[in-house]
mmCIF file as gemmi writes it, N, C-alpha and C atoms, coordinates in Angstrom:
data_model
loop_
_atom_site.group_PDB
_atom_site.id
_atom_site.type_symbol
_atom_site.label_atom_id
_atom_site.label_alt_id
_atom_site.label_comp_id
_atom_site.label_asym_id
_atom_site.label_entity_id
_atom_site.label_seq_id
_atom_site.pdbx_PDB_ins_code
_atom_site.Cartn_x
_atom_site.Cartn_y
_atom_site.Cartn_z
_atom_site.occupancy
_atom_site.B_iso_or_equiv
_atom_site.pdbx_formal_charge
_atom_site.auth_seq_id
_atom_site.auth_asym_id
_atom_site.pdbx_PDB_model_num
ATOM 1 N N . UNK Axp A 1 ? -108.909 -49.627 -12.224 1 0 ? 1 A 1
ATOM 2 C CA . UNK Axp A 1 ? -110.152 -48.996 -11.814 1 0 ? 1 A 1
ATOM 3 C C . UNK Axp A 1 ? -110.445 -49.404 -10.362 1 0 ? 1 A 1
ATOM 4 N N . UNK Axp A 2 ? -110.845 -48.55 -9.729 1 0 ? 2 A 1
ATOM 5 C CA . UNK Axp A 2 ? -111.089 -48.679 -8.251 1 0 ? 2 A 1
ATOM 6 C C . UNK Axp A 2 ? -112.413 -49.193 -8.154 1 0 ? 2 A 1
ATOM 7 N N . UNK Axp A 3 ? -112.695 -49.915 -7.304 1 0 ? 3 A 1
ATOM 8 C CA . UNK Axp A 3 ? -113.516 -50.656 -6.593 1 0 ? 3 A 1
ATOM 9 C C . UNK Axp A 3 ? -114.803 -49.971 -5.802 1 0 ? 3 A 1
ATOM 10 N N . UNK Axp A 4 ? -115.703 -49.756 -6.004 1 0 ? 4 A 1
ATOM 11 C CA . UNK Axp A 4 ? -116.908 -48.419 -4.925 1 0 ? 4 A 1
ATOM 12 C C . UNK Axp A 4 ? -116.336 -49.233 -3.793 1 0 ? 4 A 1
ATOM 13 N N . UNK Axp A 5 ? -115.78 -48.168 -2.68 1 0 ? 5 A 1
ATOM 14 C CA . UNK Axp A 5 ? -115.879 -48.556 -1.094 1 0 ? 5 A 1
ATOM 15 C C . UNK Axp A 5 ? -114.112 -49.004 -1.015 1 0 ? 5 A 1
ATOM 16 N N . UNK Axp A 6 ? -113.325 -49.287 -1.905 1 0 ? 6 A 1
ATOM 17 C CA . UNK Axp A 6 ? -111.955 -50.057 -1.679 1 0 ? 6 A 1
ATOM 18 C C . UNK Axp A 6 ? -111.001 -48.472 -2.212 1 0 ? 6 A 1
ATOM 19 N N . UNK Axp A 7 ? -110.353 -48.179 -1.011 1 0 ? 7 A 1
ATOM 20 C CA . UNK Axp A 7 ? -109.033 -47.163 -1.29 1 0 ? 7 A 1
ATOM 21 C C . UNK Axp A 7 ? -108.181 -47.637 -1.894 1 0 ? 7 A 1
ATOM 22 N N . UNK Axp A 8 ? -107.548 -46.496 -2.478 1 0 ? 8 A 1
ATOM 23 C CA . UNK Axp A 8 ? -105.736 -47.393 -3.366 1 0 ? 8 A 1
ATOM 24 C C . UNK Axp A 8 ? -105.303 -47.641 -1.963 1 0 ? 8 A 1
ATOM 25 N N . UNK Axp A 9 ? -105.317 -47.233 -0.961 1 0 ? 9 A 1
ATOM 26 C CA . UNK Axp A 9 ? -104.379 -47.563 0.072 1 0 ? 9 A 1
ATOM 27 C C . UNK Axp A 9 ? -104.769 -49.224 0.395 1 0 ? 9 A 1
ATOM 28 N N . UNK Axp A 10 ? -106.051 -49.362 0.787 1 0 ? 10 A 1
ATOM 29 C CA . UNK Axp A 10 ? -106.638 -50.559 0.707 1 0 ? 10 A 1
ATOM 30 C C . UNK Axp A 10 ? -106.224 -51.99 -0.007 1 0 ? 10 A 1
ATOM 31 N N . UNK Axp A 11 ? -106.011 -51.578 -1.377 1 0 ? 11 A 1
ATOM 32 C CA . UNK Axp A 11 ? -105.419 -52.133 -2.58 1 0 ? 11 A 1
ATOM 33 C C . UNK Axp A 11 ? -104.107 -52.439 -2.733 1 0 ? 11 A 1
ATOM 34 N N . UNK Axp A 12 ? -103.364 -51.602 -1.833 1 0 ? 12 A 1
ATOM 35 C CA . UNK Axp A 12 ? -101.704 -51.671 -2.018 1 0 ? 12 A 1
ATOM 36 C C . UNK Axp A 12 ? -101.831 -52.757 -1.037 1 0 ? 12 A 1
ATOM 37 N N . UNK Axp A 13 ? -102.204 -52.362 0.355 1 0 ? 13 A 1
ATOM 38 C CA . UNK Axp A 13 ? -101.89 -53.154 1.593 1 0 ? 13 A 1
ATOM 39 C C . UNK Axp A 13 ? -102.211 -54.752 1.298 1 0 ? 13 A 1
ATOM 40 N N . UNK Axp A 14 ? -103.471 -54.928 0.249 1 0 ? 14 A 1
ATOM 41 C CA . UNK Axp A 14 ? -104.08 -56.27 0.091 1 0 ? 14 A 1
ATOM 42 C C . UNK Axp A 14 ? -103.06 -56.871 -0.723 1 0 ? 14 A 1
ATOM 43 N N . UNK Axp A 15 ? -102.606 -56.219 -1.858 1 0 ? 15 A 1
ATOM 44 C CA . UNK Axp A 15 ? -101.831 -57.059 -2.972 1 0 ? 15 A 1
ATOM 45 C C . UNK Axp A 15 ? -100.706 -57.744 -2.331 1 0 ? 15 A 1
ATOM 46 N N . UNK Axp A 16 ? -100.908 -58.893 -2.574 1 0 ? 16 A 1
ATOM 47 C CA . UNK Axp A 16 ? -99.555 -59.644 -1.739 1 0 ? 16 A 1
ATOM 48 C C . UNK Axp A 16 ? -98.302 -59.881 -2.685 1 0 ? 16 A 1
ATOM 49 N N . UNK Axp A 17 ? -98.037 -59.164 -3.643 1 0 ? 17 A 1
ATOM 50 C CA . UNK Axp A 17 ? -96.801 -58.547 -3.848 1 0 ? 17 A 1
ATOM 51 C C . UNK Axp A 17 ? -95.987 -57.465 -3.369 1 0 ? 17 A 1
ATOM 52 N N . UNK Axp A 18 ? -96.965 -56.853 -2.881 1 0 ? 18 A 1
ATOM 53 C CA . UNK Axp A 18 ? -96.597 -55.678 -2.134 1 0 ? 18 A 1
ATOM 54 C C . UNK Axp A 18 ? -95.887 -55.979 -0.961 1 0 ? 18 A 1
ATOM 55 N N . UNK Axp A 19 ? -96.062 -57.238 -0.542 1 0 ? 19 A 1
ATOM 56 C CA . UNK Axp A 19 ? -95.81 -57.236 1.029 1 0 ? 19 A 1
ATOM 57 C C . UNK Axp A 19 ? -93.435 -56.83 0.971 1 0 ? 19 A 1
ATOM 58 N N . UNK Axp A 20 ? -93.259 -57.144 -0.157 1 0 ? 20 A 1
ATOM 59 C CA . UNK Axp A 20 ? -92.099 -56.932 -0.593 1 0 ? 20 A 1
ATOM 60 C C . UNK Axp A 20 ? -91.535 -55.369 0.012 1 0 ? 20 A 1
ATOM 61 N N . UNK Axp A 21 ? -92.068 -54.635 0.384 1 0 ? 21 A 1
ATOM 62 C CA . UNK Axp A 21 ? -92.15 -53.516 -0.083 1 0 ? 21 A 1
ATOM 63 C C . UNK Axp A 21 ? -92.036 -52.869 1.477 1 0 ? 21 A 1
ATOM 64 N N . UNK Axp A 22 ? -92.852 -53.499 2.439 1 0 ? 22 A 1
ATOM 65 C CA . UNK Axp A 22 ? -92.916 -53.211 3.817 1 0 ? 22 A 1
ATOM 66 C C . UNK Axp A 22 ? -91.584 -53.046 4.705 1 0 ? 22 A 1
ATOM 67 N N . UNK Axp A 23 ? -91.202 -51.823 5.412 1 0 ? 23 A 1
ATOM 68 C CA . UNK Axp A 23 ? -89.883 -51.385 5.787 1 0 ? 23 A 1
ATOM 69 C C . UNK Axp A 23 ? -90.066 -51.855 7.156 1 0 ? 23 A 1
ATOM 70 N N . UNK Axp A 24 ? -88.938 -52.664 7.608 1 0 ? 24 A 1
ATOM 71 C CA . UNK Axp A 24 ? -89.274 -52.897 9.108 1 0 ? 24 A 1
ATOM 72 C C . UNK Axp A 24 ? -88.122 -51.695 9.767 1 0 ? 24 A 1
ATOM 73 N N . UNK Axp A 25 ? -88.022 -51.751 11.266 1 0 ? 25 A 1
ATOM 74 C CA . UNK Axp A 25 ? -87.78 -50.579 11.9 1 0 ? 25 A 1
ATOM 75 C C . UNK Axp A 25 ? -86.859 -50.451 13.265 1 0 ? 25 A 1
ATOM 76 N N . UNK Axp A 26 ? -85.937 -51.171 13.515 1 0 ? 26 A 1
ATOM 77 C CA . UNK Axp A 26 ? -85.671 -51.535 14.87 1 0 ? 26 A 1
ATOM 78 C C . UNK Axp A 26 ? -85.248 -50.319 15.454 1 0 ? 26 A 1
ATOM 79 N N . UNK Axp A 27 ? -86.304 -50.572 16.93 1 0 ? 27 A 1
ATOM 80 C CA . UNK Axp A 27 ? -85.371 -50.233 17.948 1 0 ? 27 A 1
ATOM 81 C C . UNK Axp A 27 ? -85.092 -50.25 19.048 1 0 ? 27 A 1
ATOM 82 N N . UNK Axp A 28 ? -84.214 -49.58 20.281 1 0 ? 28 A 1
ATOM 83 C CA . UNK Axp A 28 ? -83.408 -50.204 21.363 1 0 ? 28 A 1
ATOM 84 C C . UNK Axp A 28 ? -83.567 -48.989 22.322 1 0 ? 28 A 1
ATOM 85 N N . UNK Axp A 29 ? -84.188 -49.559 23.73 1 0 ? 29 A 1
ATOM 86 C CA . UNK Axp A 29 ? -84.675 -48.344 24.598 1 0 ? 29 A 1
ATOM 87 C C . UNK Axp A 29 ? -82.709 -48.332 25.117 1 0 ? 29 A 1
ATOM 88 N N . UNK Axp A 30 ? -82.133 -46.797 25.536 1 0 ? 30 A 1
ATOM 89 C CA . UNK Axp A 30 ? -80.506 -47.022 25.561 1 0 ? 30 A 1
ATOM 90 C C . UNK Axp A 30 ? -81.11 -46.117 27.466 1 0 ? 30 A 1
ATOM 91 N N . UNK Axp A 31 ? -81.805 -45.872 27.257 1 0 ? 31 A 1
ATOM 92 C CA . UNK Axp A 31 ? -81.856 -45.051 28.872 1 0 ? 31 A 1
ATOM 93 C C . UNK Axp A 31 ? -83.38 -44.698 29.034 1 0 ? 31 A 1
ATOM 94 N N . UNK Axp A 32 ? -83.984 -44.92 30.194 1 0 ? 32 A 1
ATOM 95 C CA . UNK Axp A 32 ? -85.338 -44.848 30.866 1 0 ? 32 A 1
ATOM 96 C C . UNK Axp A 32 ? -85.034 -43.965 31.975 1 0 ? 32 A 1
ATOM 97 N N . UNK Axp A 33 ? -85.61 -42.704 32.272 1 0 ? 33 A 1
ATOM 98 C CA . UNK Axp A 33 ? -85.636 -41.379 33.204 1 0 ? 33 A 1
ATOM 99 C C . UNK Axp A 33 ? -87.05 -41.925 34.14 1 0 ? 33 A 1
ATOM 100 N N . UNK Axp A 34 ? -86.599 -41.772 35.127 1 0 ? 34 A 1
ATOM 101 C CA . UNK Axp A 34 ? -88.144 -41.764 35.812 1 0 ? 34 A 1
ATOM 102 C C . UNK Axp A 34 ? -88.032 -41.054 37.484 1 0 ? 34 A 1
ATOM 103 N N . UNK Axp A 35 ? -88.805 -40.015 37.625 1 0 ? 35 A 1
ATOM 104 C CA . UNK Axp A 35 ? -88.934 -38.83 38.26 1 0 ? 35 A 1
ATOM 105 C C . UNK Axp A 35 ? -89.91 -39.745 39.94 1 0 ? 35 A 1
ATOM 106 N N . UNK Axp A 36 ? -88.982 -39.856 40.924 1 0 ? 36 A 1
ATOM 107 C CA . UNK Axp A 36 ? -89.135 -40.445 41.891 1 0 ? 36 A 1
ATOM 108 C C . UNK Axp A 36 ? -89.27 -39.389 43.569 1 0 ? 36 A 1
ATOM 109 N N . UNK Axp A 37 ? -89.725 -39.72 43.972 1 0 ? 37 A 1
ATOM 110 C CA . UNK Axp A 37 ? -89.286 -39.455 45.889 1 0 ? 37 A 1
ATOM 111 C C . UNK Axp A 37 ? -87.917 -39.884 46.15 1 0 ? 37 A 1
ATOM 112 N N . UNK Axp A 38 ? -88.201 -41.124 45.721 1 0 ? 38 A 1
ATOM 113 C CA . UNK Axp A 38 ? -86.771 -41.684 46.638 1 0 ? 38 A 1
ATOM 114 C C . UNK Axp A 38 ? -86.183 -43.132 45.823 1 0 ? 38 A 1
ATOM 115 N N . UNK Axp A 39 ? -85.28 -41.654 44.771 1 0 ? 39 A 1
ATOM 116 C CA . UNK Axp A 39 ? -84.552 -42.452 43.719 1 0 ? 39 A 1
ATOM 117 C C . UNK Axp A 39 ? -83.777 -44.159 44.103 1 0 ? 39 A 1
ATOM 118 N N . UNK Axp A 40 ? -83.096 -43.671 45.545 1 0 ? 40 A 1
ATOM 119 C CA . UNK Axp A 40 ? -82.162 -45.19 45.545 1 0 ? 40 A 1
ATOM 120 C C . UNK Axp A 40 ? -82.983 -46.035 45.886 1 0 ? 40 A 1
ATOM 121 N N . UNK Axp A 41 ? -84.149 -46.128 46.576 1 0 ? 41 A 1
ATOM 122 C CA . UNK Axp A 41 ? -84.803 -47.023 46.519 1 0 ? 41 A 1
ATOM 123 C C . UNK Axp A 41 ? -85.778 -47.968 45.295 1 0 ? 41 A 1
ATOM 124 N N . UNK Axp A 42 ? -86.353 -46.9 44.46 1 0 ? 42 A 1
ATOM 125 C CA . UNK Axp A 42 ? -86.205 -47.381 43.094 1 0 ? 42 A 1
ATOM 126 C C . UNK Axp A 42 ? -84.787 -47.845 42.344 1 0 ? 42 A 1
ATOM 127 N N . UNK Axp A 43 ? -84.044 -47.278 42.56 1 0 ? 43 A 1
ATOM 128 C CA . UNK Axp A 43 ? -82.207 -47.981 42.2 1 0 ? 43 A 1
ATOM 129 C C . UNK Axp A 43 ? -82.29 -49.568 42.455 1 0 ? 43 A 1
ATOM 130 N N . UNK Axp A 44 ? -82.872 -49.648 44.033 1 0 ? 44 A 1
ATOM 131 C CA . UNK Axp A 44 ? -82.19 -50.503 44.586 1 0 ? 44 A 1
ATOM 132 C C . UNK Axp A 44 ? -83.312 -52.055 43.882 1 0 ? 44 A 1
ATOM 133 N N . UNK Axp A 45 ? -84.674 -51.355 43.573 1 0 ? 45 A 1
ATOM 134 C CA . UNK Axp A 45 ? -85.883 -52.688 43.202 1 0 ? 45 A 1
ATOM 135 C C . UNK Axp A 45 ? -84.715 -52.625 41.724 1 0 ? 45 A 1
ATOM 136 N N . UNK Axp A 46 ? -84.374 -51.563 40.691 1 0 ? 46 A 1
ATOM 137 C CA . UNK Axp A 46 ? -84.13 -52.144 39.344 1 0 ? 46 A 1
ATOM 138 C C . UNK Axp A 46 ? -83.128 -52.928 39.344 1 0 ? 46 A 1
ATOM 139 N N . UNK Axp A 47 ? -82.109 -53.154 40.423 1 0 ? 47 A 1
ATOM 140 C CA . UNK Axp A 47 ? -81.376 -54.093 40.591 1 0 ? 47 A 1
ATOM 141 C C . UNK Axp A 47 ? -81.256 -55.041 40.862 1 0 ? 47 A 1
ATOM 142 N N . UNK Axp A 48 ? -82.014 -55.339 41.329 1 0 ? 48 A 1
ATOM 143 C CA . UNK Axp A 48 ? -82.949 -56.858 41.779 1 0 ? 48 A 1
ATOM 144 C C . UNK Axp A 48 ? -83.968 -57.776 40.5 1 0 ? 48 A 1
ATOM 145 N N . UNK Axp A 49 ? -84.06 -56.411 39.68 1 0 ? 49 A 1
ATOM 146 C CA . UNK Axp A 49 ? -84.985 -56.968 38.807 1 0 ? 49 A 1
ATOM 147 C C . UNK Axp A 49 ? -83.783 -57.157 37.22 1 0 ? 49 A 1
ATOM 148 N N . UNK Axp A 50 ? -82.986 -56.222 37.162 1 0 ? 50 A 1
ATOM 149 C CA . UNK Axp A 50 ? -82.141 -56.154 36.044 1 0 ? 50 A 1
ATOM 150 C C . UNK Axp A 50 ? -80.707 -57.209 36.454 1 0 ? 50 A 1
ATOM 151 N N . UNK Axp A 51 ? -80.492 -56.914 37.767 1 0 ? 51 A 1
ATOM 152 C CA . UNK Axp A 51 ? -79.357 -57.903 37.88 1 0 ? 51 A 1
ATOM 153 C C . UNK Axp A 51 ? -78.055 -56.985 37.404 1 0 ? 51 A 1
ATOM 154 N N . UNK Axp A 52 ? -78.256 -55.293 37.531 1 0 ? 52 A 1
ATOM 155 C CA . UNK Axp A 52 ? -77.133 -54.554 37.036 1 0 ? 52 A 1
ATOM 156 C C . UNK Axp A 52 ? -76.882 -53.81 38.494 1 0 ? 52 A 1
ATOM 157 N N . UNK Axp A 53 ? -75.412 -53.455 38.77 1 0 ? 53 A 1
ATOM 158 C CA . UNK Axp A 53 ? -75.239 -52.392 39.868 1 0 ? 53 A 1
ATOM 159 C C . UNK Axp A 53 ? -75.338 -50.834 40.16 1 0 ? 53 A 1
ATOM 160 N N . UNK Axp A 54 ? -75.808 -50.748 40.574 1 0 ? 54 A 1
ATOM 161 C CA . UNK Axp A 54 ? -76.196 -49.426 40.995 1 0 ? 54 A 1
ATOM 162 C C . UNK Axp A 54 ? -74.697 -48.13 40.589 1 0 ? 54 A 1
ATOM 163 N N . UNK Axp A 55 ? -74.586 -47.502 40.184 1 0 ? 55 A 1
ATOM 164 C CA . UNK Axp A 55 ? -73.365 -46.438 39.567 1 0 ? 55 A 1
ATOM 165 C C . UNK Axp A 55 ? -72.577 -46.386 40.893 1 0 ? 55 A 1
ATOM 166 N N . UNK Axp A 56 ? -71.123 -46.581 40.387 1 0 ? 56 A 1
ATOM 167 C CA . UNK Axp A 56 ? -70.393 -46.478 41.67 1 0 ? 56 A 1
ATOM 168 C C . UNK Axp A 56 ? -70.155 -45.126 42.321 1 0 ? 56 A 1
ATOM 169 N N . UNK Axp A 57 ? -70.476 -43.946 41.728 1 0 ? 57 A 1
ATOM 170 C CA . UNK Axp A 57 ? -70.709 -42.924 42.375 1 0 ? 57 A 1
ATOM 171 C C . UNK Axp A 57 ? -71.918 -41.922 42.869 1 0 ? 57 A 1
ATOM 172 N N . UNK Axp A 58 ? -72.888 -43.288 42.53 1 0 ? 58 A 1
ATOM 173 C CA . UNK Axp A 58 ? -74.202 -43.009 43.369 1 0 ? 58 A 1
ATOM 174 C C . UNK Axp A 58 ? -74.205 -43.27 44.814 1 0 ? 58 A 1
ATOM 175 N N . UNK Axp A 59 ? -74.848 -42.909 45.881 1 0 ? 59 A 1
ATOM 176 C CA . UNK Axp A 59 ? -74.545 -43.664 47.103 1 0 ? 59 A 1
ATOM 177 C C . UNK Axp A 59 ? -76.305 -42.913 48.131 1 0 ? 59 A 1
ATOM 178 N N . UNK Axp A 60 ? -76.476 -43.583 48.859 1 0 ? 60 A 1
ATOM 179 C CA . UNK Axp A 60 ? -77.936 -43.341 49.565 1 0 ? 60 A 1
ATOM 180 C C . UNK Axp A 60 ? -78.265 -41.609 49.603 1 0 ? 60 A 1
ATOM 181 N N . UNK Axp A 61 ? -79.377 -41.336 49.507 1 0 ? 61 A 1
ATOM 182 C CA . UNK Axp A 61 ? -79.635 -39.435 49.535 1 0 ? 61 A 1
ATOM 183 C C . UNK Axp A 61 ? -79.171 -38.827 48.555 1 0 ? 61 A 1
ATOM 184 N N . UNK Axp A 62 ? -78.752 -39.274 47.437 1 0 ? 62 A 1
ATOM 185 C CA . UNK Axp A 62 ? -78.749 -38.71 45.672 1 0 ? 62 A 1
ATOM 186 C C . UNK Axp A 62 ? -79.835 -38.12 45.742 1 0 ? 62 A 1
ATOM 187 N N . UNK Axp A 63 ? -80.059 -37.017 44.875 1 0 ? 63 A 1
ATOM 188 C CA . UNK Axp A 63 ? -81.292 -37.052 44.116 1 0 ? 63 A 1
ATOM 189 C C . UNK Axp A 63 ? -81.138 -37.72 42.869 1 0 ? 63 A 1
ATOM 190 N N . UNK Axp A 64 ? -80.734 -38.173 42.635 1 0 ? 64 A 1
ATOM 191 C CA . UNK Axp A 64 ? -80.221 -39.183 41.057 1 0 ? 64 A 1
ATOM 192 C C . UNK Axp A 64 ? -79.452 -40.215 41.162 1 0 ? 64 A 1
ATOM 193 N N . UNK Axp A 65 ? -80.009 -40.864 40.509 1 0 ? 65 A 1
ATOM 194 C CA . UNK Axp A 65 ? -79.457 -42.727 41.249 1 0 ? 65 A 1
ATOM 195 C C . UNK Axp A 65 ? -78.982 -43.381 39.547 1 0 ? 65 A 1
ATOM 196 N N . UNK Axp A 66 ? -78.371 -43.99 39.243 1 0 ? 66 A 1
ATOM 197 C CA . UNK Axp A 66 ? -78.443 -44.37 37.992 1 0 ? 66 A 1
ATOM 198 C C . UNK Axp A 66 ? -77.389 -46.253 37.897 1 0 ? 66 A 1
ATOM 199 N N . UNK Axp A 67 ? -78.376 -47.137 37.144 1 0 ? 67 A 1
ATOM 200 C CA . UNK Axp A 67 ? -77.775 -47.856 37.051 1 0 ? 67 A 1
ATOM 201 C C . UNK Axp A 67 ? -76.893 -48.27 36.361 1 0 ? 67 A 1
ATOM 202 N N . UNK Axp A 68 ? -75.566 -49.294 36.201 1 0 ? 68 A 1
ATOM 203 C CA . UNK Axp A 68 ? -74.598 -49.255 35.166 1 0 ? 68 A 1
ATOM 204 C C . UNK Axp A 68 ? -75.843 -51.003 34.68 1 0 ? 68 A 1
ATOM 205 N N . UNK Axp A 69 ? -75.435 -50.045 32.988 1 0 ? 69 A 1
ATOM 206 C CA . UNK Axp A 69 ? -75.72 -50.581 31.868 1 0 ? 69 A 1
ATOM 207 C C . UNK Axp A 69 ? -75.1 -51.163 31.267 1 0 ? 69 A 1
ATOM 208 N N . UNK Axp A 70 ? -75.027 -51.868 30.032 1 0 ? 70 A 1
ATOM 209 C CA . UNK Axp A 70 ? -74.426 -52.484 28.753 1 0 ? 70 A 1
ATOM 210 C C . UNK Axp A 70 ? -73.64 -51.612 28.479 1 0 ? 70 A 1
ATOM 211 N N . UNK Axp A 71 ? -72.438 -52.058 27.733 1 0 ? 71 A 1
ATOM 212 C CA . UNK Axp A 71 ? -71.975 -50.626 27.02 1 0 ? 71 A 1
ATOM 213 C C . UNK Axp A 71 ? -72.347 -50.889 25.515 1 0 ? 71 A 1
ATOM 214 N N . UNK Axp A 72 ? -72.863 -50.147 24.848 1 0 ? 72 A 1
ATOM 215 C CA . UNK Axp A 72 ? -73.501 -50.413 23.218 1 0 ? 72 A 1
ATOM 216 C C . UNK Axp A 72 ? -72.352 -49.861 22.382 1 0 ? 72 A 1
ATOM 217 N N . UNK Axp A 73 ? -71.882 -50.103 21.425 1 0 ? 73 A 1
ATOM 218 C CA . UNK Axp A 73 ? -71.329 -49.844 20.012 1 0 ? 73 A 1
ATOM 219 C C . UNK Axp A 73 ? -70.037 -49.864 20.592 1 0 ? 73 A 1
């Protein structure tokens, strides 16, 4: 029997058996786009800040600059 004022949702979340039950979720940013003036110069701060090199076939006056990453899987 429900409670005046307490949801079943309320009720599930409280019961601490339930907590069994809670799905966790990972995840992993693999690429960030970001729409610039003057891409290599943003290139050039994320490299300074990431400590990764700039794509070897990027080079100054791209419109697209991209840094080398991890390689995943």
């Amino acid at each position: 029997m429900l409670t005046p004022g307490v949801s079943r949702l309320d009720m599930y979340w409280r019961a601490p058996f339930r907590l069994s039950r809670l799905v966790h979720v990972a995840s992993m940013i693999r690429n960030i786009t970001v729409d610039c003036e003057r891409p290599w110069e943003l290139a050039q701060f994320g490299v300074s800040i990431l400590a990764r090199p700039v794509h070897p076939e990027n080079e100054p006056g791209d419109d697209e600059v991209g840094l080398v990453l991890e390689q995943v899987g």
